[in-house]
DRENGU-496881 format. One record per residue (C-alpha): residue in three letters; x, y, z. Coordinates in nm, 4 decimals, decimal comma, padded with zeros to 6 digits. Example, Ala and Ser with C-alpha at 12.3 -4.5 7.8 and 13.67 -1.06 7.14 Angstrom:
<rs>
+-----+----------+----------+----------+
| res |       px |       py |       pz |
+-----+----------+----------+----------+
| ALA |  01,2300 | -00,4500 |  00,7800 |
| SER |  01,3670 | -00,1060 |  00,7140 |
+-----+----------+----------+----------+
</rs>
This chain:
<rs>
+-----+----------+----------+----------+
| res |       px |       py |       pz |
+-----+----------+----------+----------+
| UNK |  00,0000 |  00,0000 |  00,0000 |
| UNK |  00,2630 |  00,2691 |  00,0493 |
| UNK |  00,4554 |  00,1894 | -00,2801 |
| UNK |  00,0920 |  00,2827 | -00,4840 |
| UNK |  00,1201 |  00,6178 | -00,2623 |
| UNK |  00,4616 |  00,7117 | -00,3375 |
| UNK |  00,4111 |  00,6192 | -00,7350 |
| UNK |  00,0925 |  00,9284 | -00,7227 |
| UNK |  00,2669 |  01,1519 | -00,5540 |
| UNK |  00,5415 |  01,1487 | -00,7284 |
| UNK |  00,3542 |  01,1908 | -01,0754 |
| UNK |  00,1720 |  01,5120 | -00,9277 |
| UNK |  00,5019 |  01,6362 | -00,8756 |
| UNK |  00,6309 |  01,5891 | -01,2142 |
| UNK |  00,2753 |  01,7771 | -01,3851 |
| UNK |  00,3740 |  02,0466 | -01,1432 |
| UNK |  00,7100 |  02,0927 | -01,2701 |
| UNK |  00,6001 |  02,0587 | -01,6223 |
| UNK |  00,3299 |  02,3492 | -01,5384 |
| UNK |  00,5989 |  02,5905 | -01,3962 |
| UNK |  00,8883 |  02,5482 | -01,6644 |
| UNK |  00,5423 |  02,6124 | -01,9357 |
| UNK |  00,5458 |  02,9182 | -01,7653 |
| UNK |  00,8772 |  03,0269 | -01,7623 |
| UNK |  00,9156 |  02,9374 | -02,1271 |
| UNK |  00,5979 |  03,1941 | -02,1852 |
| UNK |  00,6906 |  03,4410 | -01,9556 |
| UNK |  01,0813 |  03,4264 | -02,1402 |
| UNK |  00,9646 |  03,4726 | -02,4986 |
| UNK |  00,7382 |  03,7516 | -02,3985 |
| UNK |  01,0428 |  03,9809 | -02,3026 |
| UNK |  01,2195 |  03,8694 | -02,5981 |
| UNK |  00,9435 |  04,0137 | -02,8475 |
| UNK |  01,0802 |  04,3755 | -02,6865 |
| UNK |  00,7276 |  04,5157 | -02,7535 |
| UNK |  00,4800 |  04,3852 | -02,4550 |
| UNK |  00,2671 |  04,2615 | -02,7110 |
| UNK |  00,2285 |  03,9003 | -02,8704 |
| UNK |  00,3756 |  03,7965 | -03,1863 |
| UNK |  00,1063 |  03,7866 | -03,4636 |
| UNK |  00,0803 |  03,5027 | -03,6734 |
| UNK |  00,1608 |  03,6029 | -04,0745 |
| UNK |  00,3749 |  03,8819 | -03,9604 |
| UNK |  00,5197 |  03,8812 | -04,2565 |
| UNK |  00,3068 |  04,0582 | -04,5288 |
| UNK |  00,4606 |  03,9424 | -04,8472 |
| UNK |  00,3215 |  03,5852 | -04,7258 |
| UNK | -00,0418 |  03,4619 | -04,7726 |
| UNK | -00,1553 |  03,8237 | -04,6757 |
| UNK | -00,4548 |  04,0311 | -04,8243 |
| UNK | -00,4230 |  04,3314 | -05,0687 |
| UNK | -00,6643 |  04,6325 | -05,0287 |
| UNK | -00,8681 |  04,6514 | -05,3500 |
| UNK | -00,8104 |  05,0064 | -05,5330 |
| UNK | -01,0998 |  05,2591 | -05,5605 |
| UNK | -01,2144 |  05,3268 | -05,9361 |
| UNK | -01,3136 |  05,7363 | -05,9321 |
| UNK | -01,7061 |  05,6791 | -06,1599 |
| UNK | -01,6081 |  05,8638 | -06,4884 |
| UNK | -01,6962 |  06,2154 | -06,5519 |
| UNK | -01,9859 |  06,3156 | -06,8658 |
| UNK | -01,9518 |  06,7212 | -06,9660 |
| UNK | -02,1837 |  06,7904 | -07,2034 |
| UNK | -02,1430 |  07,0980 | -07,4278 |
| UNK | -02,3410 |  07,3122 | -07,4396 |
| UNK | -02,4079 |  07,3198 | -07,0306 |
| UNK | -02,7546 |  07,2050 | -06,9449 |
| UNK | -03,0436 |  07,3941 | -07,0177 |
| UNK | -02,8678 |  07,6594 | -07,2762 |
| UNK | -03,1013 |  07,8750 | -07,4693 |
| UNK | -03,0350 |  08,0748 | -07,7960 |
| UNK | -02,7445 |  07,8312 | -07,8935 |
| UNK | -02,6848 |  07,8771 | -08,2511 |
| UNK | -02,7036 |  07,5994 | -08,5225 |
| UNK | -02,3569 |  07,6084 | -08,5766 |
| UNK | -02,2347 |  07,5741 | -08,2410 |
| UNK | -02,0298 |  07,2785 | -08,1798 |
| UNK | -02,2258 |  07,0224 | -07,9590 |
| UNK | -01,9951 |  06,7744 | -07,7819 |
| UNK | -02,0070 |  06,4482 | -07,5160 |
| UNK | -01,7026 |  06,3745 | -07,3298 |
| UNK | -01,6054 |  06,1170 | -07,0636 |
| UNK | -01,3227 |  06,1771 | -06,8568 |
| UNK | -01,1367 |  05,8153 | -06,6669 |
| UNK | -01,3760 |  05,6104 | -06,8939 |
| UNK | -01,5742 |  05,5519 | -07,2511 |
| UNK | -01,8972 |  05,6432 | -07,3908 |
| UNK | -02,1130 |  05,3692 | -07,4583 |
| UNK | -02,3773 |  05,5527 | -07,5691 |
| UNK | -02,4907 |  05,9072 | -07,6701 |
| UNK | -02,8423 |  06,0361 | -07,8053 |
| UNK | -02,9501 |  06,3867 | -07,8869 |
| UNK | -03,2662 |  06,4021 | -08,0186 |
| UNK | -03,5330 |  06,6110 | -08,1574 |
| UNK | -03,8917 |  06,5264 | -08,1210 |
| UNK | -03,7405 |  06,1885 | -08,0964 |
| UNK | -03,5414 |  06,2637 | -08,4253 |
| UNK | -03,2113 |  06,1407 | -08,3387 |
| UNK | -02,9232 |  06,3685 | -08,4812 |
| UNK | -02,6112 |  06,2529 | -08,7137 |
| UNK | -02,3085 |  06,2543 | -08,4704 |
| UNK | -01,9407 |  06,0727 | -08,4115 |
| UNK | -01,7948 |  05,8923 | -08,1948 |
| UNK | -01,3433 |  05,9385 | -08,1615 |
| UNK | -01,1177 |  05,5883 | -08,1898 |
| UNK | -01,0815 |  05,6297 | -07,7941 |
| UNK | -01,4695 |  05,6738 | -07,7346 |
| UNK | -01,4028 |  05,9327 | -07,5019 |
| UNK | -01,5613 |  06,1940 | -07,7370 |
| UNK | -01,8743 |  06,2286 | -07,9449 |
| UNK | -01,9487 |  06,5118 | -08,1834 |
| UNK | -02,2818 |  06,6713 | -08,3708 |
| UNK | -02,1861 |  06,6240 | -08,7445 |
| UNK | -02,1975 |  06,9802 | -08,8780 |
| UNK | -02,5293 |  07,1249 | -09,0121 |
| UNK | -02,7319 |  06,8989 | -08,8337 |
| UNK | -02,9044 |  07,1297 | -08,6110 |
| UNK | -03,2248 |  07,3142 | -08,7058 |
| UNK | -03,3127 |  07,6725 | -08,5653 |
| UNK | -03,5531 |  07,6951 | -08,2387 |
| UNK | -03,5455 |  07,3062 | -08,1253 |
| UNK | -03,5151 |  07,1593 | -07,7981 |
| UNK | -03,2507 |  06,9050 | -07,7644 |
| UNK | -03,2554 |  06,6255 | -07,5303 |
| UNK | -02,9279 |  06,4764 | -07,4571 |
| UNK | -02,8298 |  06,1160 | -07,3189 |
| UNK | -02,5066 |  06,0062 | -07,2535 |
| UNK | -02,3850 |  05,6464 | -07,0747 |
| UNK | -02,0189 |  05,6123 | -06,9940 |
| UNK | -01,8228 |  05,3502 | -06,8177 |
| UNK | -01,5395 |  05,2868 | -06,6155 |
| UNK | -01,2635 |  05,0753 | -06,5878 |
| UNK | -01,4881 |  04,8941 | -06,3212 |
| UNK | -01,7687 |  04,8640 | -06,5624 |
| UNK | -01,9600 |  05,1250 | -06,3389 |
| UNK | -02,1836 |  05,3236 | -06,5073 |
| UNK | -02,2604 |  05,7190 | -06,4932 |
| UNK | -02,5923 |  05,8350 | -06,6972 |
| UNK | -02,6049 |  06,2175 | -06,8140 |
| UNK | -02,9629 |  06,3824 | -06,9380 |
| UNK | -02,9164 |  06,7370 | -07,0043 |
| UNK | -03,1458 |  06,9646 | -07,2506 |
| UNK | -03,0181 |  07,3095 | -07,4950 |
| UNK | -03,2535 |  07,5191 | -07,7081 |
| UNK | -03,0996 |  07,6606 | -08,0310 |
| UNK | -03,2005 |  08,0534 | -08,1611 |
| UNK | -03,4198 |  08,1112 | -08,3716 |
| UNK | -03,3266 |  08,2239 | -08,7196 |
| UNK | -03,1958 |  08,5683 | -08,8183 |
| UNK | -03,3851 |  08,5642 | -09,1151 |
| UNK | -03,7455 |  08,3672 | -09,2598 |
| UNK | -03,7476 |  08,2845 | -09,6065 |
| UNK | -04,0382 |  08,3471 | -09,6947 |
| UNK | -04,2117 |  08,2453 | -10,0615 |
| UNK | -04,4569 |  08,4522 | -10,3029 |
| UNK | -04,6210 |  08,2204 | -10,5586 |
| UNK | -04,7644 |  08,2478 | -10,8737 |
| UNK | -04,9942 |  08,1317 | -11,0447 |
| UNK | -05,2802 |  08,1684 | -10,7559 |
| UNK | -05,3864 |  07,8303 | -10,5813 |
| UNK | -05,6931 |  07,6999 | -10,7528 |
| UNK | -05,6696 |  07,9154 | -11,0466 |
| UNK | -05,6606 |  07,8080 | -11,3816 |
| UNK | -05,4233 |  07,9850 | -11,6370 |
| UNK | -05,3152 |  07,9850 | -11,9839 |
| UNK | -05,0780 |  07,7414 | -12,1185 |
| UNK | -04,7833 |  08,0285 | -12,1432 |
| UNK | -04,8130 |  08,0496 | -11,7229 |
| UNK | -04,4950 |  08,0242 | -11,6376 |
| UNK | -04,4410 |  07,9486 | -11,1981 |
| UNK | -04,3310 |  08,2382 | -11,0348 |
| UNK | -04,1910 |  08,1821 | -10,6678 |
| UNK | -04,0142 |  08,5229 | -10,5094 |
| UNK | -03,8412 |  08,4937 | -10,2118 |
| UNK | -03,8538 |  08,7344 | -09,8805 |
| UNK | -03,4971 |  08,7330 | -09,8490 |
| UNK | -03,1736 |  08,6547 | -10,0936 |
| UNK | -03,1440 |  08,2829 | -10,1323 |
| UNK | -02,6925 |  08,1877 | -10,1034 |
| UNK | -02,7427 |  07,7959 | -10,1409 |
| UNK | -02,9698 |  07,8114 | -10,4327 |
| UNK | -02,9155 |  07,4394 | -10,5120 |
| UNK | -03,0581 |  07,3553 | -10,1452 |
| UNK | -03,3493 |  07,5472 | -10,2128 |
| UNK | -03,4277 |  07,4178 | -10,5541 |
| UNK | -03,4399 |  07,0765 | -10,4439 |
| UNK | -03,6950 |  07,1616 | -10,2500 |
| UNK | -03,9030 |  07,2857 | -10,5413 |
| UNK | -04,1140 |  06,9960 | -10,6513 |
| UNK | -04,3174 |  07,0311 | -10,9753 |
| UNK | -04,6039 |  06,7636 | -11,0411 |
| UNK | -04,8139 |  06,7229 | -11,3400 |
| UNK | -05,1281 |  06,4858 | -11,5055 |
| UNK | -04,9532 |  06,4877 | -11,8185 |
| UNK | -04,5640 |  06,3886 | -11,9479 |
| UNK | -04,4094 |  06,7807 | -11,9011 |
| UNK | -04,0559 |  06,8585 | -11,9273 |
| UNK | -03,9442 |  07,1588 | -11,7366 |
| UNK | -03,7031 |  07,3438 | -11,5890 |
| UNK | -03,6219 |  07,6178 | -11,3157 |
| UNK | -03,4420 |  07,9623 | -11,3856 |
| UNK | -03,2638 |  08,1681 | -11,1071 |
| UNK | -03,3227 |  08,5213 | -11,2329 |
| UNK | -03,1433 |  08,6836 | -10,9368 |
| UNK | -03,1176 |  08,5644 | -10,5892 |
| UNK | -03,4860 |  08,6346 | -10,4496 |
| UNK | -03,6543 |  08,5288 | -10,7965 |
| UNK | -03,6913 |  08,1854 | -10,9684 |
| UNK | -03,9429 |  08,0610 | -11,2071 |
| UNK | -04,0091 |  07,7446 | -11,3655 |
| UNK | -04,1424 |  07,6604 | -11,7137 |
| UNK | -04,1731 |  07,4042 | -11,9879 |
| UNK | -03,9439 |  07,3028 | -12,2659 |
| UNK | -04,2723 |  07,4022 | -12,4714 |
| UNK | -04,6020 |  07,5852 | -12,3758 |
| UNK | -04,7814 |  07,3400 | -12,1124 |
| UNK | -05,0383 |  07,0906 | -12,2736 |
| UNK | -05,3884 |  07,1959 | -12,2371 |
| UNK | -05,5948 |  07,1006 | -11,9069 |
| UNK | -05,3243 |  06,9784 | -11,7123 |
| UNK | -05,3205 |  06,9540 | -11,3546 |
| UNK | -05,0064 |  07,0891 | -11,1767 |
| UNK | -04,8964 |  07,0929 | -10,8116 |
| UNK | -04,6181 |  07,2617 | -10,6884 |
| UNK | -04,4610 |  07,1803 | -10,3722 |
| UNK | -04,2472 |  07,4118 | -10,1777 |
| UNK | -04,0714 |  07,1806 | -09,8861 |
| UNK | -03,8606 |  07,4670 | -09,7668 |
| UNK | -03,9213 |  07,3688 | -09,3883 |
| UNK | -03,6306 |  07,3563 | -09,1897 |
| UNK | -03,3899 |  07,4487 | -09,5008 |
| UNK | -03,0619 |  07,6069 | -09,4759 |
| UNK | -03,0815 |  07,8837 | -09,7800 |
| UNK | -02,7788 |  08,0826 | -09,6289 |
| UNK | -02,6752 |  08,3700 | -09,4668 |
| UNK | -02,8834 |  08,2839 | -09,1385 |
| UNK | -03,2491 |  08,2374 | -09,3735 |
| UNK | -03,4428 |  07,9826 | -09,2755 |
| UNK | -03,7646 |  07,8210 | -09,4158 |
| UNK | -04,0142 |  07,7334 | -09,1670 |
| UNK | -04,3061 |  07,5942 | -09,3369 |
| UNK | -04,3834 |  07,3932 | -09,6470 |
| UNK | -04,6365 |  07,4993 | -09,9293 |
| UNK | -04,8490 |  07,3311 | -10,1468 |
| UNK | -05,0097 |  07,5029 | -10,4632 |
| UNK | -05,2606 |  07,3393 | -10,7347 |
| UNK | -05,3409 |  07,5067 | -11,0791 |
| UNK | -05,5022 |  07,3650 | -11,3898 |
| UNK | -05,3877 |  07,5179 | -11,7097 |
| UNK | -05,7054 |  07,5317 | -11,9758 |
| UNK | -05,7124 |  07,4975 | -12,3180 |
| UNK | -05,4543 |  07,6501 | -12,5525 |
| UNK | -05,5237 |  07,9656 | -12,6346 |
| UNK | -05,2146 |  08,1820 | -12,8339 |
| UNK | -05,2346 |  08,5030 | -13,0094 |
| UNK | -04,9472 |  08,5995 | -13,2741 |
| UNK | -04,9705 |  08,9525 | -13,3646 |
| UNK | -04,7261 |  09,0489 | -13,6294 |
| UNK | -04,7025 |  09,4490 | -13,6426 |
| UNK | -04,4184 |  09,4660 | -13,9811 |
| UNK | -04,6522 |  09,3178 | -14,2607 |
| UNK | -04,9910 |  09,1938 | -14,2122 |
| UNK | -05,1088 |  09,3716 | -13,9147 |
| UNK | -05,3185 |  09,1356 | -13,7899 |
| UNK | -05,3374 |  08,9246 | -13,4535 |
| UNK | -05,4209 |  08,6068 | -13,5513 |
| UNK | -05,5597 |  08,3603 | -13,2227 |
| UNK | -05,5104 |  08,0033 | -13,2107 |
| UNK | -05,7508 |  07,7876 | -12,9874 |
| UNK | -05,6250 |  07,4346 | -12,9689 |
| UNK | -05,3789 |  07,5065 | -13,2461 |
| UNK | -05,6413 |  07,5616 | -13,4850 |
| UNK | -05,6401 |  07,9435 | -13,6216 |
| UNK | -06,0021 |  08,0569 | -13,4747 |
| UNK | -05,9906 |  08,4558 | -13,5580 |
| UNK | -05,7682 |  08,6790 | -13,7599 |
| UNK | -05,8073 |  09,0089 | -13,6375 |
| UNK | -05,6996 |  09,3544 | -13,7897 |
| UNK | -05,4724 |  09,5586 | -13,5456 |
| UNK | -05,2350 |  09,8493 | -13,5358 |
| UNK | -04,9292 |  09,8544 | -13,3196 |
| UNK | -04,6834 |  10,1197 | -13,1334 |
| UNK | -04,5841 |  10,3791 | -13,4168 |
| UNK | -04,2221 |  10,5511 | -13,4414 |
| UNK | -04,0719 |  10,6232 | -13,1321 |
| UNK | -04,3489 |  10,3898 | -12,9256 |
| UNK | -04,2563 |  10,0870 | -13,0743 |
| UNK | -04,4412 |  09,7556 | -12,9209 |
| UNK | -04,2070 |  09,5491 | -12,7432 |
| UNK | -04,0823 |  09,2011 | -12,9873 |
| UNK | -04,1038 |  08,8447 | -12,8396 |
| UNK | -04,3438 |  08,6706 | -12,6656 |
| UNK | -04,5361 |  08,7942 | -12,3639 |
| UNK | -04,7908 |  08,6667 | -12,1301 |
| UNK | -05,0725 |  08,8042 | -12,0333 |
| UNK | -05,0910 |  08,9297 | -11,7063 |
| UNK | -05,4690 |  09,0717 | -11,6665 |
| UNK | -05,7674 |  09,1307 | -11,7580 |
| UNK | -05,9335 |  09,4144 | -11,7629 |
| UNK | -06,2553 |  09,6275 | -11,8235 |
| UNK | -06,3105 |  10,0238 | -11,8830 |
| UNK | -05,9417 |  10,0973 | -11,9005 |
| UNK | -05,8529 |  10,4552 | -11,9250 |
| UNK | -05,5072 |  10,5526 | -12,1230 |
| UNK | -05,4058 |  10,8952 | -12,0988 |
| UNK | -05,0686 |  11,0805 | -12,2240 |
| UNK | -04,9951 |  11,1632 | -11,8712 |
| UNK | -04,9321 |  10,8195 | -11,7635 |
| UNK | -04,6817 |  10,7529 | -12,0429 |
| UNK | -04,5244 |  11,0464 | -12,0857 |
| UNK | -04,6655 |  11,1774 | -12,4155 |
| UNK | -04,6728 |  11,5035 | -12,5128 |
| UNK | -04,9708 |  11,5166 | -12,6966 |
| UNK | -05,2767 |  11,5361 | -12,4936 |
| UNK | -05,5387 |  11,2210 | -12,4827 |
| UNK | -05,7885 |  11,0641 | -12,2387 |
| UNK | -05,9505 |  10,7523 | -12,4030 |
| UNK | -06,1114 |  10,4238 | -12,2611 |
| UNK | -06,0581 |  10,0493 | -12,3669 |
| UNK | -06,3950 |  09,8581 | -12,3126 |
| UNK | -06,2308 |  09,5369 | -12,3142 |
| UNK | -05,8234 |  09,5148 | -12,2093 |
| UNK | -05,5815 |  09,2483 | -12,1868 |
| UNK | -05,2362 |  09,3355 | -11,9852 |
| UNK | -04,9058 |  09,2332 | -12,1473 |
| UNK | -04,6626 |  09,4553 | -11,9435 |
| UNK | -04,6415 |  09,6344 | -11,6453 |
| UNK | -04,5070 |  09,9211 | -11,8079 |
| UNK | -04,8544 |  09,9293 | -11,9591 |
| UNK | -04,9173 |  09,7486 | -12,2792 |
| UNK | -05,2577 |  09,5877 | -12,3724 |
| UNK | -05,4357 |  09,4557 | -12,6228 |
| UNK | -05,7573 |  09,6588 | -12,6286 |
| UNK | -06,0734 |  09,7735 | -12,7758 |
| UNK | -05,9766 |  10,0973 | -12,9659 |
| UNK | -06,2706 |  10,1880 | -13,1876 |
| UNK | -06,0851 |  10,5386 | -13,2628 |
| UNK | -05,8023 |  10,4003 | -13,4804 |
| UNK | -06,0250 |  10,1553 | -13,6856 |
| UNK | -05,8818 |  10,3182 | -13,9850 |
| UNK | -05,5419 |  10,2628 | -13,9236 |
| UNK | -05,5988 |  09,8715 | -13,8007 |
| UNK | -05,4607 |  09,6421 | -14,0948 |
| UNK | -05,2912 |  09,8611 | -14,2284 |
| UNK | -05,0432 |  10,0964 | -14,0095 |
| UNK | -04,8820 |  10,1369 | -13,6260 |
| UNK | -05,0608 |  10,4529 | -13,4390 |
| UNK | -05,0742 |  10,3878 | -13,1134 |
| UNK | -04,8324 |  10,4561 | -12,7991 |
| UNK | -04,7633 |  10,0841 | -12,8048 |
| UNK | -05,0425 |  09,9164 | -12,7328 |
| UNK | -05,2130 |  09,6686 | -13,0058 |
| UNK | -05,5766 |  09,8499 | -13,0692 |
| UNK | -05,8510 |  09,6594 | -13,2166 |
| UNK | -06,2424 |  09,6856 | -13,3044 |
| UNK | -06,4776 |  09,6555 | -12,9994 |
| UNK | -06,6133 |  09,3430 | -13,1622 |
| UNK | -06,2896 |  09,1950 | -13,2115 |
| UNK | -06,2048 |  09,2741 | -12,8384 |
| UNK | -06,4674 |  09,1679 | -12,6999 |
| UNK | -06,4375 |  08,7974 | -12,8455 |
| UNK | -06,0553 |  08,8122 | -12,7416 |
| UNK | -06,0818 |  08,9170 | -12,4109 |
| UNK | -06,3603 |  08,6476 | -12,3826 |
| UNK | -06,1546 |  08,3665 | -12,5305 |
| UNK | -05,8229 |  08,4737 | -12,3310 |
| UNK | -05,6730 |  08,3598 | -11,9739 |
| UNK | -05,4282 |  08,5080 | -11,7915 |
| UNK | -05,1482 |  08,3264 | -11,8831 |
| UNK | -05,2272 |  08,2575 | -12,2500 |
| UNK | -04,8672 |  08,3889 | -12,4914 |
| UNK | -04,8973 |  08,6819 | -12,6600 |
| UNK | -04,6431 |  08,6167 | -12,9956 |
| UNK | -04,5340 |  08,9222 | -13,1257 |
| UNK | -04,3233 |  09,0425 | -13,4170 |
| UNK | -04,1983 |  09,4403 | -13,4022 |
| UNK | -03,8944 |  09,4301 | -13,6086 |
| UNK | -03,8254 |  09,7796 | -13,5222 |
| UNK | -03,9373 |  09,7614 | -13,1372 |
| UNK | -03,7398 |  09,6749 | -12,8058 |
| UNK | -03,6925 |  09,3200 | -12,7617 |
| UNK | -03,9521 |  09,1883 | -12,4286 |
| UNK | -03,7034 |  09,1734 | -12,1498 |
| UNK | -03,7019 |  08,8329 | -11,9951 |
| UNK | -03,8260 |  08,9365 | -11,6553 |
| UNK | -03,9095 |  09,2424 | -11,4945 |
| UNK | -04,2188 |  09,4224 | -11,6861 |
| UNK | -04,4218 |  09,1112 | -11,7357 |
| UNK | -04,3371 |  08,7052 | -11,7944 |
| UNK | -04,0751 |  08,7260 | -12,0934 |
| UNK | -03,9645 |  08,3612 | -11,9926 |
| UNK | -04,0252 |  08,2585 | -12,3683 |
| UNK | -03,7904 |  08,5198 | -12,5325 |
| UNK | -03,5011 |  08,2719 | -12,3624 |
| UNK | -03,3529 |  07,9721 | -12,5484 |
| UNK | -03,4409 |  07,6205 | -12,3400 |
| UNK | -03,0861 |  07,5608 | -12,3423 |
| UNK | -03,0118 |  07,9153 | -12,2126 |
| UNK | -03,3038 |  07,8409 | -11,8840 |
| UNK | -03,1638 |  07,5305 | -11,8108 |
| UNK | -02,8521 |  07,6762 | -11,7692 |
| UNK | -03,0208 |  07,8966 | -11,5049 |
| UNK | -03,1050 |  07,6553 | -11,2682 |
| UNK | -02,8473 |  07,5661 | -10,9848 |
| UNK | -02,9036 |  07,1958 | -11,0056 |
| UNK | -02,8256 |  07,2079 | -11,4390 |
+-----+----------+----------+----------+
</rs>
């Protein structure tokens, strides 16, 4: 019994002394670490330790012009930019019209391709960029551009709904000087219910007219369209609405009045001679205009005097029945006070004088519009434009050569 007693105690006493030297050990590397602390496990960073992920900055949109801008002009260059990232996508937009733009190599730049902006529009902007993260930014800015410095406006003849003679030639004058006159004139859209080749003719700047090869073919339907909207004509003019015109030209009605041998005005209705009328013409120094003219009006109880011409002898007569053939005043009228001169010899101050009768069936027969074919060896040859429609009097190759598209 005492050897088992001596055997336990003396195994206490080795745990005991196993306990204590534990403790020295401890208490020994603790004041070797020089720090009072403990020594952390993985000290040593460039083993099995964790590197801080790096902050991407989101990337930066500028759109220019800034947000909201008003009176921006057309011209004005309109850009997207990202800054520490790409565009992925860019829209400006106009009533949902998206505009022409492009996009740099890089894609950190996108640009309005010039000319593609129209005068007082709201543009809505939308830009998506990303960066290197794949993060996204979204940018949604508006800009109103000015309105235009100038309108071009249109004037237009023939009249809508009228119906006019087959010499009508289409007469569009413009509010304001037209610079890209090929921009303008593909806008001018002629339509017709019969085969009609036609042309236009710049006569200046604010002026263009169109007519055919030939005179138009009898009752045809013709529409003229004007799609001027939102066209650039230069200079800062603008058109801002479209316009639609309809005519009908009736039958063929032309009137050749030779004033050298005959002196007669012989009428043509459907190319069939209908009347061959006895006239006199302008005499020496009042000489009627030669070429062909249109007829611009017609009148009733038209009083001539000397006053309005300049002549210095005195008269005050009246034309029952008139047709207008210039501005500068030449008619064909009634003139029952030089019916003894009429086949034979020029009296008048330029106008072509005929019987009341004979007047009256003319001016009854005629439309405005209808050509007026005149031969005056010894008179002024009908300008082209400017007292009347002398569109005729030039060659066809000569008016296609006026139009800016030729």
């Amino acid at each position: 019994m005492r050897k088992r007693g001596r055997t336990r105690s003396a195994v206490r006493g080795v745990g005991a002394l196993v306990v204590m030297l534990a403790m020295v050990l401890m208490a020994g590397c603790q004041a070797d670490s020089g720090s009072g602390s403990p020594i952390q496990a993985n000290a040593n960073p460039g083993k099995g330790a964790a590197t801080p992920k790096k902050t991407v900055a989101p990337t930066k949109v500028t759109v220019s012009p800034a947000d909201r801008a008003e009176n921006v002009a057309v011209d004005a260059p309109v850009t997207v930019t990202a800054g520490g990232g790409s565009l992925t996508q860019v829209e400006v937009t106009n009533d949902g019209k998206p505009v022409e733009g492009t996009l740099n190599t890089a894609k950190t730049s996108w640009s309005v391709a010039q000319g593609s902006l129209l005068p007082d529009r709201v543009y809505q902007v939308h830009a998506v960029a990303k960066n290197a993260d794949g993060q996204e930014t979204q940018t949604n800015q508006t800009f109103t551009t000015a309105k235009p410095a100038k309108v071009l406006g249109t004037s237009i003849e023939p009249l809508d709904g009228s119906t006019v003679g087959v010499g009508m030639p289409i007469v569009i004058k413009f509010t304001v000087p037209v610079k890209d006159r090929a921009e303008v004139e593909k806008r001018l859209v002629v339509e017709t219910s019969k085969p009609v080749e036609g042309a236009w003719h710049w006569f200046s700047s604010e002026e263009i007219h169109y007519r055919p090869k030939t005179y138009w073919p009898a009752h045809t339907d013709v529409t003229l369209r004007i799609n001027t909207k939102d066209v650039n004509a230069g200079d800062g003019a603008w058109g801002i609405k479209d316009k639609v015109r309809h005519f009908t030209i009736a039958n063929s009605v032309v009137t050749k009045v030779d004033l050298d041998n005959s002196h007669k005005a012989r009428v043509y209705i459907n190319g069939d001679l209908a009347r061959s009328i006895p006239v006199t013409g302008g005499k020496s120094g009042w000489e009627t205009r030669n070429g062909t003219k249109v007829v611009l009006e017609k009148r009733q109880n038209v009083d001539f005097t000397n006053e309005a011409i300049g002549a210095p002898e005195h008269y005050r007569l009246t034309g029952r029945w008139a047709l207008r053939v210039t501005w500068s005043g030449e008619f064909l009228h009634s003139a029952p006070w030089s019916v003894g001169s009429q086949g034979y010899s020029n009296t008048s101050h330029g106008c072509v004088g005929m019987s009341l009768s004979n007047s009256d069936w003319l001016w009854q027969v005629s439309h405005v519009g209808d050509p007026v074919e005149v031969v005056s060896s010894s008179g002024a040859q009908m300008p082209a434009t400017g007292n009347g429609y002398g569109d005729w009097n030039v060659s066809w190759n000569e008016w296609k050569a006026g139009s800016a598209l030729s």
